[in-house]
LUMNUSE-928153 format. One record per residue (C-alpha): residue in one letter; x, y, z. Coordinates in steps of 0.02 Angstrom, whole numbers, padded with zeros to 5 digits, always signed. Each point is the difference from the previous one (the first is absolute). Layout:
residues N
aXYZ;...
This chain:
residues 312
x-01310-00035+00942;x+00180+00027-00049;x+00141-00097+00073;x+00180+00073+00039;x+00126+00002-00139;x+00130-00164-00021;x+00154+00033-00114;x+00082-00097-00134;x+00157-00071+00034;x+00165-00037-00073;x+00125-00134+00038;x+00157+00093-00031;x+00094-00189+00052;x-00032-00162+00019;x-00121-00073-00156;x+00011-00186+00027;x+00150+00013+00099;x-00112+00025+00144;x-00069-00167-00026;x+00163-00075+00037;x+00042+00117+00159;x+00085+00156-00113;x+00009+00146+00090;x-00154+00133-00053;x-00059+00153+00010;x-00139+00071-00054;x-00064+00169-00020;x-00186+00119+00020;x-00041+00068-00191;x-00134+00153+00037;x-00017+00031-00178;x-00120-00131-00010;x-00158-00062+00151;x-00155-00067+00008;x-00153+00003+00146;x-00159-00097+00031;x-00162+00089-00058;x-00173-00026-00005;x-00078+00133-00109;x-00121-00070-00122;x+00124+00025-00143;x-00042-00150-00129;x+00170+00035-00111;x+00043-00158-00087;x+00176+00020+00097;x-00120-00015+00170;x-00115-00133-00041;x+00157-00112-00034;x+00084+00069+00175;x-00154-00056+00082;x-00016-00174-00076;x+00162-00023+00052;x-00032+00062+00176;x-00144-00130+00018;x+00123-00129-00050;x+00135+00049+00125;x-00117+00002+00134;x-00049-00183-00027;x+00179-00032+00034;x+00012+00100+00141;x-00125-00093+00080;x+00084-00162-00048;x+00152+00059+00056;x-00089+00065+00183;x-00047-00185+00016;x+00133-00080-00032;x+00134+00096+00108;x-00108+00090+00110;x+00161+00034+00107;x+00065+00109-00145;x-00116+00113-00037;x-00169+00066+00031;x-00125+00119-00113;x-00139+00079+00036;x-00072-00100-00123;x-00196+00069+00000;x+00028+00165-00035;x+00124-00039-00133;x-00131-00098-00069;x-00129+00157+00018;x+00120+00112-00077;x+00046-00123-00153;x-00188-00039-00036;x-00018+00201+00013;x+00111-00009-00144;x+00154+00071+00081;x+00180-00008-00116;x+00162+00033+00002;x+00037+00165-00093;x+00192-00010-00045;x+00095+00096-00109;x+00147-00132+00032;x-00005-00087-00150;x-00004-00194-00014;x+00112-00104-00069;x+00133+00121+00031;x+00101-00048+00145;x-00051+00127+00102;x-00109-00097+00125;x-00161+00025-00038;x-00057-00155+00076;x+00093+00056+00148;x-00073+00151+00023;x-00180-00064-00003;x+00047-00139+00122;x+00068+00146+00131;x-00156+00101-00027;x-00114-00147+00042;x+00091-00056+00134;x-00015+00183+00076;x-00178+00019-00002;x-00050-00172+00030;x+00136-00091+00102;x-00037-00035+00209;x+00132+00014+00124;x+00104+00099-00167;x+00200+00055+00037;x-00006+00174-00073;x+00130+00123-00035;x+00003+00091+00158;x+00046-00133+00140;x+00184-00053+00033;x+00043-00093-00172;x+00098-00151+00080;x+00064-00125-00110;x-00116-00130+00069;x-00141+00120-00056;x+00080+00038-00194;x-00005-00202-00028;x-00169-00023+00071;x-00069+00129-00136;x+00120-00061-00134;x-00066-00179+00030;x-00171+00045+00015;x+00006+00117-00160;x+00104-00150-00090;x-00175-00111+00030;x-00116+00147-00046;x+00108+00028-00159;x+00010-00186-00046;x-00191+00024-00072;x+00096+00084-00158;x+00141-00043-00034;x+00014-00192+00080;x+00139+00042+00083;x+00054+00162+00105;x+00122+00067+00118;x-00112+00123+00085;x+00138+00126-00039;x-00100+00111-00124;x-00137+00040+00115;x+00080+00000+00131;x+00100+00131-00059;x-00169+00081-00076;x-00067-00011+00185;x+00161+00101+00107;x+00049+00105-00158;x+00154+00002+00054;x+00168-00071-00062;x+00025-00196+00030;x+00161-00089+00023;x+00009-00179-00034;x+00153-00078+00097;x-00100-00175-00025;x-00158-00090+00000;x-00019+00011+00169;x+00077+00150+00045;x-00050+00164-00082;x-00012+00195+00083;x-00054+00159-00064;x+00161+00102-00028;x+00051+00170-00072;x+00060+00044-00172;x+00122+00160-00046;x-00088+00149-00016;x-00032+00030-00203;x+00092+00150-00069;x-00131+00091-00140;x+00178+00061-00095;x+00076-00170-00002;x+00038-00091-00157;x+00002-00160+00055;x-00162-00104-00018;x-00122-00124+00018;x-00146-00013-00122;x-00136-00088-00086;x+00009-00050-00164;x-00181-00055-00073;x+00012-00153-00104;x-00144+00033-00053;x-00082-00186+00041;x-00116-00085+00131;x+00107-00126+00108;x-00067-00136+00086;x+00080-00045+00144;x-00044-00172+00040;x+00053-00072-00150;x+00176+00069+00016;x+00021-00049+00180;x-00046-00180-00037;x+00142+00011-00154;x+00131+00056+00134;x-00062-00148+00121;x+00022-00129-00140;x+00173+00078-00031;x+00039-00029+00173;x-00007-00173-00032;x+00157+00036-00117;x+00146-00039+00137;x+00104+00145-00147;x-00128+00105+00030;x-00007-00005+00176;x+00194+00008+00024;x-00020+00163-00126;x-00120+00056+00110;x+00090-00016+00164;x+00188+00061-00043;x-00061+00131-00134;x-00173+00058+00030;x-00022+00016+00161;x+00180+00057+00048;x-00034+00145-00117;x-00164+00032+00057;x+00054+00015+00199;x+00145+00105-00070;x-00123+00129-00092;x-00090+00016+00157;x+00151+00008+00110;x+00066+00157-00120;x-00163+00074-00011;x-00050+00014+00189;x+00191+00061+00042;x-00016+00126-00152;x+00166-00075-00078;x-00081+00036-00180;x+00162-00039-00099;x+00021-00160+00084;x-00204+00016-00038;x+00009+00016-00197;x+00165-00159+00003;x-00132-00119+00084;x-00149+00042-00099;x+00080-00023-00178;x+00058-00165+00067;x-00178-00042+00068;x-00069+00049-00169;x+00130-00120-00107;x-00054-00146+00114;x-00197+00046-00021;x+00018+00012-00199;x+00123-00145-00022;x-00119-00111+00103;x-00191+00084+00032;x-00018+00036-00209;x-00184-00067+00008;x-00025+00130+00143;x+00032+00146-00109;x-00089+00021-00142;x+00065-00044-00178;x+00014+00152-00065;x+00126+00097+00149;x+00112-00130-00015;x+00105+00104-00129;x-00063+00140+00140;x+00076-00078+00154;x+00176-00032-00103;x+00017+00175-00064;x+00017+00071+00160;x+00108-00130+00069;x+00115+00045-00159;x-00019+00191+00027;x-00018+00001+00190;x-00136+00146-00023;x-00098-00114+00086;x-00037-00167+00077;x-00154-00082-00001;x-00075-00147+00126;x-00182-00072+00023;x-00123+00088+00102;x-00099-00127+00081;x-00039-00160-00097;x+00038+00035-00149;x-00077-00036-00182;x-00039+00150-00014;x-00080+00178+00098;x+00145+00109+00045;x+00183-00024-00026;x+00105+00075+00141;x+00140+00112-00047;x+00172+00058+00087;x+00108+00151-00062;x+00122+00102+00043;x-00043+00140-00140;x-00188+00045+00033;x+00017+00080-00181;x+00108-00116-00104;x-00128-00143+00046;x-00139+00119-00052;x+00084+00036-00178;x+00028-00193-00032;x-00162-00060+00051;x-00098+00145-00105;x-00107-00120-00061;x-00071-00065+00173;x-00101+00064+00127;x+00110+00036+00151;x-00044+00029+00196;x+00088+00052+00110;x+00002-00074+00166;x+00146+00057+00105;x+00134+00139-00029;x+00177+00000+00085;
C-alpha cells in the first residue's frame, strides 16, 4: 500500500496574527510530501512514525466519541493498517514550519474519513470551515492547539486565503515569473522548533494589554496589508509592508527567532537586501525571507542555506 502524496506548506502571512483574526494566506510547498505506507520497512525513522500512529489513533477514537457529529473514521481498518505497521513516509521535515503534522492529518483523513468533503465537489465556504474545524481537532493531538489551516491546506493543495476565522476561500496567486528577481525563500536556521511551547509564550503575552494593543494596530494591520499587496501583485507597496512587519516581529517576537539571527534579521532591515519574518511558530525551523534582489540576498546570506519558494 502507498497512499497519495500531501505537500508541505508555507504560511506566507498571518503567524499568530491569525489567532487574533489577521488576515492569512497560506501557500502549497511541492518541494517537500509525505504518503501512508505499509511496506515492511523497519527504519528507525518508521518504527517511530508508527508508534506515533498508534497513539493518534487512540485519540481519534476519543475524539469519534466525544463529538460524533464532527467526524467519523473508519476506525477498524485504520487500526488493521497501523498494527500492519503502516507509517507516514515524509520528506517534510519536522520542526520546520512546514506542516508536517498537517500533512499527515490530511492523508489520514483521506483514506480513513466517512462521509469525507474532497477536492472535487463545489468548495463552498460552509464546506472549507467544516474541514478546517475538523482538521483543527485532528491536529490538536500534536500540537495542543491548531487551526486546521495546515492540513487543510495539505488536503486541497491549493492556495488559502484567510479573511478571518470563520471565513476563509481558496484563491489565486500571480503567476511566478522564473526571470524575476524578486523573492521569497527559506532560510534554514538550522534548529528543531517546537511549536507548542512558542504558541503558549504568545498566549501568555496576550495577557500583556501592550502586547495586545502592539498586536492589533501594528501586527496585524501589517500583516492584512502584506496580503492585500501580495494577492493584487502591488510588490513595491509589497516590500514597504513587509520591512515594517519584520521591525514589529523582531522588536516584539525576539524569543521566536532564534538567538543567533537576531544580528541576521537587523542586517537586512539596515541594508534592505532583505527582510526576514517567522515561518510558522517560530523558535526555530525555517526563517521566511522577502527580497527584491534574488541575488543581493544570495551574496549577503552566503553563509546560510537558502530556498527559494516563489519568484516575481
Amino acid at each position: 500500500m502507498k497512499g497519495p502524496l500531501f505537500y508541505s506548506k508555507i504560511l506566507l502571512f498571518g503567524e499568530y496574527g491569525i489567532i487574533k483574526d489577521s488576515k492569512g494566506l497560506s501557500i502549497p510547498y511541492n518541494f517537500y510530501n509525505g504518503a501512508l505506507k505499509i511496506d515492511g520497512t523497519s527504519t528507525p525513522e518508521a518504527i517511530q512514525s508508527n508508534a506515533s500512529l498508534k497513539k493518534f489513533v487512540t485519540y481519534l477514537e476519543q475524539l469519534q466519541t466525544e463529538q460524533p457529529e464532527l467526524v467519523q473514521f473508519q476506525l477498524t481498518t485504520l487500526q488493521t493498517d497501523v498494527t500492519a505497521g503502516m507509517y507516514f513516509d515524509s520528506s517534510i521535515p519536522q520542526g520546520y514550519g512546514v506542516g508536517s503534522s498537517g500533512a499527515l492529518v490530511a492523508a489520514i483523513y483521506d483514506k480513513y474519513a466517512l462521509h469525507k468533503i474532497t477536492v472535487l465537489e463545489n468548495l463552498t465556504r460552509e464546506k472549507l470551515l467544516q474541514l478546517k474545524t475538523i482538521f483543527s481537532q485532528m491536529e490538536s493531538f500534536f500540537h495542543g492547539k491548531s487551526s486546521g489551516l495546515d492540513p487543510l491546506n495539505s488536503y486541497l493543495s491549493i492556495p488559502i486565503l484567510i479573511n478571518s476565522k470563520d471565513h476563509i476561500e481558496a484563491t489565486g496567486i500571480p503567476s511566478q515569473s522564473a526571470e524575476g528577481k524578486g523573492a521569497v525563500f527559506l532560510l534554514d536556521s538550522g534548529i528543531v522548533g517546537e511549536t507548542a511551547p512558542m504558541v503558549n509564550l504568545f498566549m501568555e503575552n496576550l495577557k500583556d494589554q501592550g502586547f495586545r494593543k502592539m498586536l492589533k494596530n501594528q501586527f496585524v494591520k501589517h500583516t492584512d496589508a502584506c496580503v492585500e499587496n501580495f494577492l493584487g501583485g502591488d510588490f513595491k507597496a509589497l516590500f514597504d509592508n513587509t520591512k515594517k512587519l519584520s521591525k514589529v516581529v523582531l522588536n516584539n517576537f525576539k524569543p521566536m527567532i532564534p538567538e543567533q539571527f537576531h544580528g541576521v534579521w537587523q542586517k537586512g532591515l539596515e541594508t534592505d537586501d532583505y527582510y526576514l519574518k517567522l515561518c510558522g511558530s517560530g523558535g526555530g525551523g525555517y526563517i521566511l525571507g522577502f527580497t527584491q534582489d534574488l541575488e543581493k540576498a544570495q551574496n549577503a546570506l552566503k553563509d546560510y542555506k537558502l530556498e527559494v519558494v516563489y519568484q516575481f
